[in-house]
C-alpha positions in Angstrom: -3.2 -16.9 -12.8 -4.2 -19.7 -10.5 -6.5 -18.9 -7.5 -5.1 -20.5 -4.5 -7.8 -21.2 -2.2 -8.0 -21.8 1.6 -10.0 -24.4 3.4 -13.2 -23.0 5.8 -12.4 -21.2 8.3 -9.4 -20.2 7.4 -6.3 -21.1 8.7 -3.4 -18.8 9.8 -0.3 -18.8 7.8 1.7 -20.8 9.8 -1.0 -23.3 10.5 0.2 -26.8 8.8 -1.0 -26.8 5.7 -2.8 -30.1 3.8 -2.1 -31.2 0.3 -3.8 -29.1 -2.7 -5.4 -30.9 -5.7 -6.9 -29.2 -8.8 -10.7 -28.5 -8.9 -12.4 -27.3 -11.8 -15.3 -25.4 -12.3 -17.6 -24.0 -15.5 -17.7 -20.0 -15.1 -18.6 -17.4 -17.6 -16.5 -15.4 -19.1 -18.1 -11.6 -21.0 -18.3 -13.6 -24.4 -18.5 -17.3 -23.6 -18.5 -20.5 -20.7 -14.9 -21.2 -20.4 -13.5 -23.8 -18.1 -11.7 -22.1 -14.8 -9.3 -23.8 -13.1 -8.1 -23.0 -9.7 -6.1 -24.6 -7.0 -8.4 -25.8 -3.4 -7.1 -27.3 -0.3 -7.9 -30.6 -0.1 -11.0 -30.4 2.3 -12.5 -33.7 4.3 -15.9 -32.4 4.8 -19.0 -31.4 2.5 -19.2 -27.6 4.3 -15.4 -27.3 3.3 -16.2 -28.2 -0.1 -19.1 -25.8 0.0 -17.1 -22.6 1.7 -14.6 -23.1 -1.0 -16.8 -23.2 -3.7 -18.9 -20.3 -2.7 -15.6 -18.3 -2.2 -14.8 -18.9 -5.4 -18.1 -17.5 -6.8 -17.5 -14.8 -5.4 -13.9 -14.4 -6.6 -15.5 -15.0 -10.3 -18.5 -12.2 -9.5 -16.3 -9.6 -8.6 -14.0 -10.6 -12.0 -16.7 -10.6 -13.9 -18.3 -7.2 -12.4 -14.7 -5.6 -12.8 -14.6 -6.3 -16.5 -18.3 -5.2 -17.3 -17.7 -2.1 -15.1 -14.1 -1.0 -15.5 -13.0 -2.4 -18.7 -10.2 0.2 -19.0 -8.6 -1.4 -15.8 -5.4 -2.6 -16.7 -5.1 -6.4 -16.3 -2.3 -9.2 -15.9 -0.7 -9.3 -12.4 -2.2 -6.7 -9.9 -4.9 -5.9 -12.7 -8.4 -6.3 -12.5 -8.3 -10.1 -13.8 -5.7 -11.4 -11.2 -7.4 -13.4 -9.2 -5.1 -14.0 -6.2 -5.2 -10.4 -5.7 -9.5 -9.7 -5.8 -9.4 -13.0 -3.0 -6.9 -11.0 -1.0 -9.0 -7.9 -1.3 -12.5 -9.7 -0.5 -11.0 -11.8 2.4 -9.8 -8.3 3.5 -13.5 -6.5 2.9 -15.0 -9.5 4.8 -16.1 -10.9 1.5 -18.0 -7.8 0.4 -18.4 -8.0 -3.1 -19.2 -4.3 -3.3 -16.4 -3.0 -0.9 -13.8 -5.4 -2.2 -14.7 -3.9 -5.9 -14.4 -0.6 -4.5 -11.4 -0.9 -2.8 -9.3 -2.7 -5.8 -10.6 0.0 -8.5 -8.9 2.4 -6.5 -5.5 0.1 -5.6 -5.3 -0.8 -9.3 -5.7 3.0 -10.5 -3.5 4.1 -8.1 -0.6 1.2 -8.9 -0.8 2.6 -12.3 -0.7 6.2 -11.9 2.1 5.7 -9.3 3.6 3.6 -12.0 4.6 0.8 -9.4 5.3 -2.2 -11.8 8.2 0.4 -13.5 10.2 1.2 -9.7 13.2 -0.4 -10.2 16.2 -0.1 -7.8 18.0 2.3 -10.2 15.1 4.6 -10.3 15.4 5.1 -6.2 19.2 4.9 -6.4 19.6 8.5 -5.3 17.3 8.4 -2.5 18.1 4.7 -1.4 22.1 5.7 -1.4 21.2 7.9 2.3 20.8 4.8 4.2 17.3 5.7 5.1 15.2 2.7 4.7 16.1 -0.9 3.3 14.7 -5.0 3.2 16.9 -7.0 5.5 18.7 -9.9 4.0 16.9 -12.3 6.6 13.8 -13.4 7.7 12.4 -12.5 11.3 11.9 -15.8 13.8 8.8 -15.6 12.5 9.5 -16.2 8.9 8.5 -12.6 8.2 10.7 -10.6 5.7 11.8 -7.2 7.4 11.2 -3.4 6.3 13.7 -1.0 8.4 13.4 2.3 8.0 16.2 4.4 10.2 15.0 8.2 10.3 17.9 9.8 12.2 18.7 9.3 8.0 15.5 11.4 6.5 15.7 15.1 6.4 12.2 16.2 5.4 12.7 18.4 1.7 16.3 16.5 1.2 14.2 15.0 -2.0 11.2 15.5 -3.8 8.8 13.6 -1.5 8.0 11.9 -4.3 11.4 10.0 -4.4 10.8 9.1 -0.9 7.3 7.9 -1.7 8.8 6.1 -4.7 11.3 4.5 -2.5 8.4 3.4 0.3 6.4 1.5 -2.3 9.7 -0.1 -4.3 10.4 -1.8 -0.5 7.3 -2.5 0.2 6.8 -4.5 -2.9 10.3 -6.0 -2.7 9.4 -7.2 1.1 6.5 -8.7 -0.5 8.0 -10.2 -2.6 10.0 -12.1 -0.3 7.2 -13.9 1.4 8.0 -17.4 1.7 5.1 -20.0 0.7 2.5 -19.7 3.6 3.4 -16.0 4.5 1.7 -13.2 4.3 3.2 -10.3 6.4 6.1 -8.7 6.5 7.8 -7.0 9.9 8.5 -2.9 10.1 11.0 -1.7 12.0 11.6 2.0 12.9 14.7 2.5 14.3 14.2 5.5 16.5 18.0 5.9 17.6 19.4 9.0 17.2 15.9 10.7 15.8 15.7 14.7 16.6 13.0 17.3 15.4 15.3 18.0 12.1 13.9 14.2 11.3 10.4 14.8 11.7 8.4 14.6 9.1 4.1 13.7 9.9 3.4 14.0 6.4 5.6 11.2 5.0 4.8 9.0 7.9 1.2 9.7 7.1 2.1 8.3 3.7 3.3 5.5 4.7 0.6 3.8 6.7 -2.5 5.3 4.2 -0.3 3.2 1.6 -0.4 0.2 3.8 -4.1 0.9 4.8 -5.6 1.0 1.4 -3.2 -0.5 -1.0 -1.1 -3.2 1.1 -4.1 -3.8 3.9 -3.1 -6.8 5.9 0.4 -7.1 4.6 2.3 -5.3 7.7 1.5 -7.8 10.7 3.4 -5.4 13.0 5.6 -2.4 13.5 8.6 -1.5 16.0 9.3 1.6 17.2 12.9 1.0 18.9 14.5 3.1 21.4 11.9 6.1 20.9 13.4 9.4 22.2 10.7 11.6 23.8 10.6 14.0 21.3 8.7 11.4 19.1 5.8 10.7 21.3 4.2 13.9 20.4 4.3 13.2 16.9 3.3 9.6 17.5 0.2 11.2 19.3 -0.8 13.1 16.3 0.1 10.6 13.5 -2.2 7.9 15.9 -5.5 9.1 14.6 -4.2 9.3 10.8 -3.2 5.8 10.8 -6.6 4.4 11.7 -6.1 0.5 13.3 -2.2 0.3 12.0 -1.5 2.1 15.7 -2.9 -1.3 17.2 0.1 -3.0 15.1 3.0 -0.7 16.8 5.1 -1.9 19.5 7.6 0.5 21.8 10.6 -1.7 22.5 14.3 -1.5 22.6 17.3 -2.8 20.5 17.6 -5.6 23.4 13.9 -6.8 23.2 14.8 -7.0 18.7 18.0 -9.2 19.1 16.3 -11.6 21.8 13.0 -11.8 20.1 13.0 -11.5 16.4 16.2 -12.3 15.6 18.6 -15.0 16.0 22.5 -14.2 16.4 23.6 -14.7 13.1 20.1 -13.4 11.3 19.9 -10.0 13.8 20.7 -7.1 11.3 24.1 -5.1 11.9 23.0 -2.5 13.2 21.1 -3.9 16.1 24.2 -6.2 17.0 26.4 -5.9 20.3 
């Protein structure tokens, strides 16, 4: 899989972006050099150059520790050889070899325990049939694909949590895998309307956001509570300190302040239409 490479510092998403060209490099591989190729912004200076090269040792370090030190990883996309994914992690340890190692041992276990590469949309048919959560068919103004989740929807013990959990992850990963080229984050939406204490439910709201923290860290770039009856600040109060820095992301607003700043008119989904 080709490493795709930012220039130094880096850039946000939906800064321009300048023309790539291939770079190669001789790494080691756990039996013999091998020639690595990877994909680097085209850079105009010599501490560019540099930056990108170092990152890129460090991308191979934490490969190459991963295979000596958990061989029985699996590998392939989202395994511990995928190299787009250990740059993801390290970018979001601060480049901490030992903290990005840590953190992706315990991503890839859980992706396979979970079984997330096998959630398919006729494995969450029954639970995704309720309404309850679902990717919108457009982008936000921002590019960002959307994640709405509509809890007046979720009764707490309908399902096994685990088909609720199953159908959290299987949109999550299909928001991701909307990204356009240059995006990184998707956009949550809560829709609040209509929410009552028979809705409630700490424990799977918990889930969601420890998901997002240690298995999809950076990938939410915010979330919107809309029209928030009062009964939901209490358990927003106690969910807050569960969620670590992912409160930071929330924003209270109302179905007004969604169709004039996130949608246009023909992109706005049904629900939140005149």
């Amino acid at each position: 899989m080709a490493l795709r490479l930012p220039p130094a510092p880096f850039r946000h998403p939906s800064a321009p972006q300048p023309t790539t060209m291939k770079t190669h490099f001789l790494s080691k591989s756990s039996s013999s050099p091998r020639l690595a190729k990877f994909s680097v912004r085209n850079a105009s200076s010599d501490s560019s150059r540099k930056a990108n090269l170092s990152i890129f040792l460090l991308v191979m370090k934490v490969k190459e520790k991963l295979e000596k030190d958990h061989f029985s990883l699996p590998t392939g996309k989202n395994g511990r050889d995928d190299e787009d994914m250990i740059l993801w992690y390290l970018k979001d340890r601060r480049f901490s070899v030992e903290e990005a190692i840590s953190k992706l041992t315990k991503t890839i276990k859980w992706r396979h325990e979970f079984g997330v590469s096998e959630l398919t949309e006729e494995s969450v048919r029954r639970v995704y049939a309720t309404g309850k959560s679902y990717v919108h068919d457009s982008l936000d103004v921002n590019g960002r694909p959307v994640l709405v989740v509509v809890p007046a929807k979720h009764t707490p013990d309908m399902f096994d949590r685990i088909e609720d959990e199953r159908l959290c992850v299987f949109l999550l990963e299909k928001a991701i895998s909307r990204l356009p080229e240059g995006k990184e984050e998707i956009l949550g939406i809560f829709d609040l309307r209509g929410f009552g204490t028979k809705n409630a439910d700490l424990k799977f709201l918990t889930f969601f956001f420890e998901v997002l923290y240690y298995h999809y860290p950076q990938r939410v770039g915010q979330v919107l509570f809309i029209d928030a009856p009062y009964i939901f600040q209490p358990i927003w109060q106690l969910a807050k300190p569960l969620i670590k820095h992912y409160a930071s992301l929330a924003r209270f607003c109302s179905v007004e302040d969604v169709r004039k700043e996130y949608f246009t008119e023909s992109t706005v989904p049904p629900s939140f239409r005149n």
